[in-house]
PADO-83261 format. One record per residue (C-alpha): x, y, z; residue in one letter. Coordinates in steps of 0.001 Angstrom, whole numbers, padded with zeros to 6 digits, always signed. Layout:
N
XYZA
...
This chain:
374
+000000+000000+000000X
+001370+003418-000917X
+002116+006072+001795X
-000786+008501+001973X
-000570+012227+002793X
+003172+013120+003624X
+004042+016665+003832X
+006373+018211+001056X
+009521+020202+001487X
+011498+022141-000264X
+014778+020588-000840X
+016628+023117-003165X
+016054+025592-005537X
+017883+027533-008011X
+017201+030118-010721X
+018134+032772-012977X
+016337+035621-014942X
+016885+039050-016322X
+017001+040247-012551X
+020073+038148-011707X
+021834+034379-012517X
+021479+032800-008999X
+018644+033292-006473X
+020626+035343-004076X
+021053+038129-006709X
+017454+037599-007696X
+016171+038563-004248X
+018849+041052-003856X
+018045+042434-006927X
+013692+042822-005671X
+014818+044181-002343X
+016919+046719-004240X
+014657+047986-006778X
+017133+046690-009486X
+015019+045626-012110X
+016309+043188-014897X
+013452+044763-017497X
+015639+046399-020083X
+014206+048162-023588X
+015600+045898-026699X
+015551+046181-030367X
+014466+043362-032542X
+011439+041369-031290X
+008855+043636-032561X
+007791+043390-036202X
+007830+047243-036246X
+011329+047112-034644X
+010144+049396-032237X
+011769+048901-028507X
+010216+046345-026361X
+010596+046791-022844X
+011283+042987-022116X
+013594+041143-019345X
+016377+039138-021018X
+018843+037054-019244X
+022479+038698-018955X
+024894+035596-019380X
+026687+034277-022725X
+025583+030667-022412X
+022580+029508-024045X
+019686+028836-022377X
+019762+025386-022568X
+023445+025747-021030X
+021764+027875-018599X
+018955+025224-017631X
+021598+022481-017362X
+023668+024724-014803X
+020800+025613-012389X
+019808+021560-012515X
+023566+020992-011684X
+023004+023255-009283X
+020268+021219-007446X
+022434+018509-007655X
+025450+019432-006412X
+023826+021176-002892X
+021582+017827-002643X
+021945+014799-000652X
+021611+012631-003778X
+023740+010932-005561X
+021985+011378-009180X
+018026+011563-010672X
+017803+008365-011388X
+015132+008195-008503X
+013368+011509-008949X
+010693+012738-011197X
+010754+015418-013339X
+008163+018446-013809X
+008738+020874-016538X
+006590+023733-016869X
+006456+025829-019840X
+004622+027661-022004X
+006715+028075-025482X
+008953+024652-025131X
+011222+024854-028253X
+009568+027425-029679X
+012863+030197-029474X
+015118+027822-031058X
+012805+026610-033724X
+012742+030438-034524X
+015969+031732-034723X
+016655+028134-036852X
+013727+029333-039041X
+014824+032553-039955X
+019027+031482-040323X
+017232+028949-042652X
+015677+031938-044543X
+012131+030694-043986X
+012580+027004-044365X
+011547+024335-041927X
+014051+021842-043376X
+016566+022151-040266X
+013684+022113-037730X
+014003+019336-035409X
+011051+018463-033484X
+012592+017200-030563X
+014392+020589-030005X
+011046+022584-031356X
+007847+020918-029236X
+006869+021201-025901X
+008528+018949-024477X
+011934+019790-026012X
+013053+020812-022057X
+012562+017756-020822X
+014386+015907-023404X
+017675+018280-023056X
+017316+017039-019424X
+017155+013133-019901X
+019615+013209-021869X
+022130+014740-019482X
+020852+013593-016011X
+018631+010738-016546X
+015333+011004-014687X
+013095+008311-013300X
+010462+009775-015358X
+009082+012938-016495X
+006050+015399-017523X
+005260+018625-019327X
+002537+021132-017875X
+001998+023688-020903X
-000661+025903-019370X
+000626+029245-020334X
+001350+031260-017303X
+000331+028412-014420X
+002614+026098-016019X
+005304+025387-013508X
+002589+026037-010801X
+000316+023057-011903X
+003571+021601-012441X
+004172+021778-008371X
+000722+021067-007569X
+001382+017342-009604X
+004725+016974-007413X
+002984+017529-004316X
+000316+015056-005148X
+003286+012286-006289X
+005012+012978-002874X
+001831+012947-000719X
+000574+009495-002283X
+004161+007802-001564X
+004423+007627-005805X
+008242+009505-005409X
+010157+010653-002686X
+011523+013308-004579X
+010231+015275-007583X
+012698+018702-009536X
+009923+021131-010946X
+011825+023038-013187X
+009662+025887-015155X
+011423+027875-018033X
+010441+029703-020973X
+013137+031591-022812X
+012251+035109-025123X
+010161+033993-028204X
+009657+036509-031146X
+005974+035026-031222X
+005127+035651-027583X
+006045+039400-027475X
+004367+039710-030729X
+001470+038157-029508X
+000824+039957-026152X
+001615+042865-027976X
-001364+042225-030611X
-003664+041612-027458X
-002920+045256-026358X
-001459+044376-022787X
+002956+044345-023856X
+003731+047613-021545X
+007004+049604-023249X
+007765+051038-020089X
+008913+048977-016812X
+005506+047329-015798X
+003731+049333-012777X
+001550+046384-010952X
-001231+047442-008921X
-000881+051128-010345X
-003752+053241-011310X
-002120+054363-014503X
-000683+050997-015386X
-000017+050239-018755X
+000543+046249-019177X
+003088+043771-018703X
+006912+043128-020054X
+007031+039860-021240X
+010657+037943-019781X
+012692+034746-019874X
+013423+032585-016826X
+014581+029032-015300X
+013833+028299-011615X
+013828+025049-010443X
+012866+023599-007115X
+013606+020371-005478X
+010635+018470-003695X
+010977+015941-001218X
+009981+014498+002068X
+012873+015304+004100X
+011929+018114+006287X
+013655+021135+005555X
+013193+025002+006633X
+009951+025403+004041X
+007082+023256+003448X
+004892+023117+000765X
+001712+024031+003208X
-001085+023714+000459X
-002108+024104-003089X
-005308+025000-004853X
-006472+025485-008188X
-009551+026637-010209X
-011232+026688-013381X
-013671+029293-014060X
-013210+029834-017866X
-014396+033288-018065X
-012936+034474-021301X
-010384+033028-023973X
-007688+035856-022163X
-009453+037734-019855X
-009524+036918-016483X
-013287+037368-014118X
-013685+041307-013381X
-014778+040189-010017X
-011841+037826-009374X
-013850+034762-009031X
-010868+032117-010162X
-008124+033787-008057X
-010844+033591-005214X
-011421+030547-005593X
-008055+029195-006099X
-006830+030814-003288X
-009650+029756-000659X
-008840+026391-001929X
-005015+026460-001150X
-006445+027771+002448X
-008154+024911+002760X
-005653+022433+001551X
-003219+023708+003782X
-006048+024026+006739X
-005565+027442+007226X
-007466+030916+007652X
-006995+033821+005814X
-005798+035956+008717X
-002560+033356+008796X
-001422+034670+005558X
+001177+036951+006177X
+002250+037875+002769X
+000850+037449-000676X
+002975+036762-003736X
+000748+038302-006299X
+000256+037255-009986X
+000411+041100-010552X
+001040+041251-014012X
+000498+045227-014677X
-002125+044452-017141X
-005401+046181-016376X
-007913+043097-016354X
-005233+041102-014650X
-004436+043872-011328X
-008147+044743-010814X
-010018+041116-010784X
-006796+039716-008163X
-007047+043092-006180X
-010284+042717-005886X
-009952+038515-004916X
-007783+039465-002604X
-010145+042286-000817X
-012412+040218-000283X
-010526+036953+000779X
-008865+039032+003112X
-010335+041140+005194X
-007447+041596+007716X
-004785+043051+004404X
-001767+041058+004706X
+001211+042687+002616X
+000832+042449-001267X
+003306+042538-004075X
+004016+041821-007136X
+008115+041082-008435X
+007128+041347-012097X
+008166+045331-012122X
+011640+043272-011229X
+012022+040241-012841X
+009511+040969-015933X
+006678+038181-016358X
+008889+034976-017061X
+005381+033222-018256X
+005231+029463-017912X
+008671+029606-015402X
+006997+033132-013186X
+004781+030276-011358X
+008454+028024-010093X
+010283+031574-009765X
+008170+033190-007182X
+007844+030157-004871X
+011614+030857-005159X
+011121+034087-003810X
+008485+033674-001746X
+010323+031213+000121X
+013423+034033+000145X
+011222+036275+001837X
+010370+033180+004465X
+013955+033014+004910X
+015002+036293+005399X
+011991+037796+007140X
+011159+040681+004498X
+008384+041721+002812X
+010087+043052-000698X
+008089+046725-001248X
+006702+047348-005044X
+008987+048870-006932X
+007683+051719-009297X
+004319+051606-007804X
+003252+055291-007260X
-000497+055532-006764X
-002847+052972-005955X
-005728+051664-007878X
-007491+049784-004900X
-006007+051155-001516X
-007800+048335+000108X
-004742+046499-000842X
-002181+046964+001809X
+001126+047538-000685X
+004343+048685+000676X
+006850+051119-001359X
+009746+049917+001335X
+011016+047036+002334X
+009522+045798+005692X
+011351+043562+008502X
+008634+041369+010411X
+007905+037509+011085X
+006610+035958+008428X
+005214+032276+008556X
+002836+031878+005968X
+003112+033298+002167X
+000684+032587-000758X
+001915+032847-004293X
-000232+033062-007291X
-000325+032368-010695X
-003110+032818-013294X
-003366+032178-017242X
-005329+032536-019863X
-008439+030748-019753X
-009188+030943-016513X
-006529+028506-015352X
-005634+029091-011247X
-003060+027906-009000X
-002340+029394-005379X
+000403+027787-003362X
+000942+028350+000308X
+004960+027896+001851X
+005442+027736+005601X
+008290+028707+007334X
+009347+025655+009729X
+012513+026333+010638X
+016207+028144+010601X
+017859+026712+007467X
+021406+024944+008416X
């Protein structure tokens, strides 16, 4: 008979992004104000400057993806993957190599390979150099690597694997800033979440991968919850209905009440659909305001990886006791929302992160603080 309901730890984590190349300078980087979100030339048709976050290093991103897994590895207490499953979350896959092959190949497909191009082109990069027990591929845009933790926590909980590595990463696609830009919501100014004169989002690449297991650790994975309300093909419920009722789920998963929440993670994209319905969620969820922020304005909206990414940093703010302030936010839409412009020292044991997509797809997770890391 399988083991039934064991809690789930965090084990490891590691990440980069246009904010920084290793978590500590990621954090650093969203207590500092230093945002990664840069204006480049080249990935509108127009060529006009995007406002995206691109990550500074000269390997490639599948070098870079390789390195953070390594990473895991190396400050592990395991020996290899061989045991542990792996959950990729993403929403493009392949899709920036298969474009930059495309146009070298002056707009012939013959040179596209489709284990490189699809989905699930992370994954088998990954196999091939660490060998994992077995793997999946969430692809559900922007709660992609959150759905992707929800699965490992389920695995874990039901004795199926004693460790699972979520890794979410999408890398800069000429297609994806094209596309949010035809939807009206690519910002070409440093995004502004939660700002009453916000003017969308700045679309960014990222890798963060955590490590799941059963060994306890300084975080736990307290609860999860997810919802489907399928408002609209993009737009999310004006009222906030899905981020409601994902995140009263993840309360209940993790058995707690909203007044335990000490700081919320917000999806906070600095589109005007997307700040309004979760402000107004939250509100209402709520009632006693527990700190809000978003780390887009930092790290840019890294898509399918911004769901693995900001349980990273959520569970830096666990471990260092500070409640990041919202960098560039200058007037409020809803002041209900209790947002700090500084940095703020106080003891923190519960944070909820969120992540919402198109389609009305909803994931809240909830980390608790157990204990000093050493």
């Amino acid at each position: 008979m399988p083991i039934k309901n064991r809690e789930v730890y965090l084990q490891g984590m590691s990440a980069c992004c246009s904010a920084g190349i290793s978590v500590d300078e990621m954090f650093s980087s969203t207590l500092l104000g230093r945002t990664g979100v840069k204006k480049h030339q080249g990935f509108l048709d127009n060529e006009e400057l995007s406002a995206i976050g691109k990550i500074d290093s000269n390997c490639s991103f599948n070098e870079l993806m390789i390195e953070k897994v390594e990473e895991i590895l190396e400050h592990s207490e395991l020996e290899d993957f061989t045991n542990t499953f792996l959950a990729i979350g993403t929403s493009v896959g392949g899709m920036a190599w298969a474009e930059k092959q495309f146009i070298k190949d002056s707009g012939s497909y013959k040179n596209i390979k489709l284990e490189k191009q699809s989905i699930y082109s992370i994954s088998h990069t990954l196999n091939q150099k660490f060998n994992f027990k077995d793997s999946i591929t969430f692809s559900t845009a922007c709660t992609s690597s959150s759905n992707a933790i929800v699965f490992a926590k389920e695995l874990i909980e039901a004795g199926a694997y004693d460790t699972v590595l979520v890794l979410g990463a999408d890398s800069i696609s000429y297609t994806t800033v094209n596309g949010f830009n035809a939807l009206g919501v690519l910002s070409f100014e440093i995004s502004t979440p939660f700002d009453a004169h916000r003017t969308g989002m700045n679309v960014a690449e990222g890798i963060g991968a955590v490590l799941f297991g059963v060994q306890p650790s300084w975080i736990k994975l307290a609860g999860v919850g997810c919802s489907s309300d399928a408002y609209n093909i993009t737009n999310p419920h004006p009222d906030g209905n899905g981020a409601k009722l994902a995140m009263k789920n993840a309360l209940k998963s993790a058995k707690l009440s909203a007044n335990q929440i000490d700081y919320i993670n917000a999806h906070g994209t600095g589109t005007v659909a997307n700040d309004s319905s979760e402000g107004k969620a939250i509100v209402e969820l709520f009632p006693d305001r527990p700190y809000v922020g978003s780390t887009k304005s930092i790290t840019g909206h890294t898509l399918g990886a911004c769901g693995a990414i900001e349980v990273i940093l959520s569970a830096m703010v666990l471990e260092q006791q500070i409640v990041p302030s919202n960098f560039n936010l200058k007037e409020e839409e809803l002041e209900s929302l209790n947002l700090p412009k500084n940095n703020i020292k106080k003891k923190i044991e519960f944070v909820l992160s969120n992540a919402f997509a198109f389609g009305g797809n909803n994931v809240s997770l909830i980390l608790q603080k157990v204990k000093n890391e050493n």
